[in-house]
Each structure stands twice: as structure tokens, then as C-alpha cells.
MIDOSE-1310 file (N, C-alpha, C; in nm, 2 decimals, decimal comma, always signed):
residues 75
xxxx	-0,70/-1,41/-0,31/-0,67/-1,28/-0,25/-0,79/-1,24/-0,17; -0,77/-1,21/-0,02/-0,89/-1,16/+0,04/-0,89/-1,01/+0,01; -1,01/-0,97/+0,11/-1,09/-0,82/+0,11/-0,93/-0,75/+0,12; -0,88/-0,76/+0,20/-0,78/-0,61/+0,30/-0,65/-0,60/+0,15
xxxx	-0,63/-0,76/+0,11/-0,53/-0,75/+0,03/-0,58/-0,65/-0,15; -0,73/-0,69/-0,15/-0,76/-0,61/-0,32/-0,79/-0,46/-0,24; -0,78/-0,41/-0,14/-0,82/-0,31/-0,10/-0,69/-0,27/-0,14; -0,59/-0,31/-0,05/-0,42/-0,25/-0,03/-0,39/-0,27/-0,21
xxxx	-0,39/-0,35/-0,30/-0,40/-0,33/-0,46/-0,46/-0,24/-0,49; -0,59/-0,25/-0,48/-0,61/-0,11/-0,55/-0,59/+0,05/-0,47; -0,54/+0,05/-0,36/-0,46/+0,18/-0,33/-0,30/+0,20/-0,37; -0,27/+0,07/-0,36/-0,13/+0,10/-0,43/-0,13/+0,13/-0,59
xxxx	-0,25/+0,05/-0,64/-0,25/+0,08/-0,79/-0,29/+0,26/-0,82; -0,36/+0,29/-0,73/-0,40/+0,45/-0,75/-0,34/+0,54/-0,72; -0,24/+0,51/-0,62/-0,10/+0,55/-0,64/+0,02/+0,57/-0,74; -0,02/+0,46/-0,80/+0,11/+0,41/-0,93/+0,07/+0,46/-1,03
xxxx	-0,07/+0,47/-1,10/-0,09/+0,56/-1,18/-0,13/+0,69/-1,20; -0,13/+0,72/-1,05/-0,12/+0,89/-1,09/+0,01/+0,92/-1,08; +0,16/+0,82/-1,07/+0,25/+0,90/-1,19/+0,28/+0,87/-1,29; +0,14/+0,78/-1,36/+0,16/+0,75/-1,51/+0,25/+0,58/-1,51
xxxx	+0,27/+0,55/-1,35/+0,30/+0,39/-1,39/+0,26/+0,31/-1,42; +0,29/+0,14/-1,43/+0,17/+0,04/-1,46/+0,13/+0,00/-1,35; +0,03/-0,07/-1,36/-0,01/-0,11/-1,19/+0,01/-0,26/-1,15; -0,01/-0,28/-1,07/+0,02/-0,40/-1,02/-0,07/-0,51/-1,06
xxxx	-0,03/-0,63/-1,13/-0,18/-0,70/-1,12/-0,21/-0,80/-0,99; -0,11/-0,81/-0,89/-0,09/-0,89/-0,76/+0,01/-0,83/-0,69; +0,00/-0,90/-0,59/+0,04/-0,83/-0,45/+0,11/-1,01/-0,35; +0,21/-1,02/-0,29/+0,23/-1,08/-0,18/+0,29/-1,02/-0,05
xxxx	+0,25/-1,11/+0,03/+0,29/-1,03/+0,16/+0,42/-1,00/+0,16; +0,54/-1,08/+0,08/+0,70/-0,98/+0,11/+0,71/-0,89/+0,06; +0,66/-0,83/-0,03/+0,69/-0,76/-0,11/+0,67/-0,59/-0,04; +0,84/-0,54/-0,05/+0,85/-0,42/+0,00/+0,82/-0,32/-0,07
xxxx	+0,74/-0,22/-0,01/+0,67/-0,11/-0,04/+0,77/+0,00/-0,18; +0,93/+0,00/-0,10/+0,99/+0,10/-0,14/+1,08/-0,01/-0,24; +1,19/-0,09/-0,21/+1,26/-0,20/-0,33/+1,18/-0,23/-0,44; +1,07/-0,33/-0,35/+0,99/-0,41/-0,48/+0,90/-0,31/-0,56
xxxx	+0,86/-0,20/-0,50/+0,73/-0,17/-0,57/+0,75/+0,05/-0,59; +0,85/+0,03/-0,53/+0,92/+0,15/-0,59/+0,90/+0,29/-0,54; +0,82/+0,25/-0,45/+0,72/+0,41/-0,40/+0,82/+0,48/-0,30; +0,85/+0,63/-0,35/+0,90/+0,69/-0,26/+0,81/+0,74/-0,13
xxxx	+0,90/+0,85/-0,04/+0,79/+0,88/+0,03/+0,68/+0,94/+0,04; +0,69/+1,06/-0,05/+0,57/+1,09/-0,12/+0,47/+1,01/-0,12; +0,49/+0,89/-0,20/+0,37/+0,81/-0,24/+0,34/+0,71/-0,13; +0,40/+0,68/-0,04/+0,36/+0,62/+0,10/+0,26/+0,72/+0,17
xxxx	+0,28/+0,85/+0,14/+0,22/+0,96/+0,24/+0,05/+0,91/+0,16; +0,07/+0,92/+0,01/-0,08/+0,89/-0,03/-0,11/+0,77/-0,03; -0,04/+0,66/+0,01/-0,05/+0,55/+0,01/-0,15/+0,57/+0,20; -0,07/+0,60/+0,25/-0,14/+0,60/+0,40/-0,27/+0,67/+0,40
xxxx	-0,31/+0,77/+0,31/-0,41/+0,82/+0,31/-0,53/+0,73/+0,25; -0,50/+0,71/+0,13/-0,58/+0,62/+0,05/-0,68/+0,49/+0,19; -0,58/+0,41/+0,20/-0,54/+0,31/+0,28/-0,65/+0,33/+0,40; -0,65/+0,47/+0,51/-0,73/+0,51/+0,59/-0,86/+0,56/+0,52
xxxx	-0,85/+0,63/+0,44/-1,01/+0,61/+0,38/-1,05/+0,52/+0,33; -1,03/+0,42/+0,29/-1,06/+0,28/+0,29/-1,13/+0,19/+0,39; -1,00/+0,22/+0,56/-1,05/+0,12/+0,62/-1,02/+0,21/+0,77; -1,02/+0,31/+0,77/-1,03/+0,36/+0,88/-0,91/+0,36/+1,01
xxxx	-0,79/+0,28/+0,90/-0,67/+0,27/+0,97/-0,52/+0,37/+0,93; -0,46/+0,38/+1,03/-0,38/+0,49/+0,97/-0,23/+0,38/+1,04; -0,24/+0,32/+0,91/-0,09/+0,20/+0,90/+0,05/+0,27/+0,93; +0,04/+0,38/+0,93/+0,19/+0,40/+0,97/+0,22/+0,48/+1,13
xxxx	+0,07/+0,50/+1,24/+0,00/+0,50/+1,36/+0,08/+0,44/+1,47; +0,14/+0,31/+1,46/+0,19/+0,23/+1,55/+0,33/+0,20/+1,53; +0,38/+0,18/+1,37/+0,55/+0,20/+1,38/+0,50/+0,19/+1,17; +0,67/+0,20/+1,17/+0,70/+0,20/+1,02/+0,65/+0,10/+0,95
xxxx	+0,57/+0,05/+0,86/+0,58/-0,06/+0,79/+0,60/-0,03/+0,64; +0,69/-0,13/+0,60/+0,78/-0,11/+0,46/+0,71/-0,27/+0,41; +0,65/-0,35/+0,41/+0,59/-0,52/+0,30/+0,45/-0,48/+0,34; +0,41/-0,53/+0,23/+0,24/-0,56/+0,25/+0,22/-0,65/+0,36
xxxx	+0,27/-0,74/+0,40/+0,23/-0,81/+0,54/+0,22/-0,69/+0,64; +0,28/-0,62/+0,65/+0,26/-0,51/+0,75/+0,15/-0,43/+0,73; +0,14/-0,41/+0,64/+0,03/-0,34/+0,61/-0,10/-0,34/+0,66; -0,07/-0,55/+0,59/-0,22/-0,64/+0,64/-0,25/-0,65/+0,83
xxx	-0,12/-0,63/+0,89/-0,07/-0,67/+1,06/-0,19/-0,56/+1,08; -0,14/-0,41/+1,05/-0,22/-0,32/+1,08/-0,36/-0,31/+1,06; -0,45/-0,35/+0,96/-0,51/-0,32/+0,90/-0,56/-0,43/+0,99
């Protein structure tokens, strides 16, 4: 797992348990934000925040992205 991928883990994970979910212990690039991993939009919105104070990127800036490969494109 490189840097951008434990980054995007542990914002998705900080997400997941502030509503008391379990967290992820891995991550692949298909895996969709909202099917696989469940986050409504709500939690995308803190997802995108987290994510930009992290790295200074605001992933959803340039179009929608729904998999962690997108994520990574942006980032």
C-alpha cells in the first residue's frame, strides 16, 4: 500500500467510524465509494473534506469520482 492509498484508508476509516461503523482494514482501486463501501452523500461530502486536508486536493474539483482509483487519478 503506498502513501495516497493509507492516506485515502484512513479518511475513509474516519468517516466510517463516526457513524459507529467498522473500518476498513484495506482498500483496492475498484472498489466503489457508495456499493462497496457504503457511504452516502453525506459522508463523501466529509470524505472530500478530510481527503483535502490531507493533501491539499479537492477530489471531487474536476468531475465525480465514485472507486478509490479515482480518488488516487486526482490526488
Amino acid at each position: 500500500m503506498d502513501n495516497t492509498e493509507k492516506i485515502i484508508l484512513e479518511c475513509i476509516n474516519q468517516v466510517l467510524e463516526g457513524d459507529s461503523r467498522s473500518p476498513l482494514l484495506e482498500i483496492s482501486g475498484g472498489l466503489n465509494l457508495q456499493t462497496d463501501i457504503g457511504l452516502d452523500s453525506l459522508d463523501l461530502a466529509e470524505l472530500t473534506v478530510r481527503i483535502e486536508a490531507q493533501t491539499g486536493v479537492d477530489i471531487f474539483k474536476n468531475r465525480i469520482v465514485s472507486t478509490i482509483s479515482e480518488i488516487k487519478e486526482e490526488i
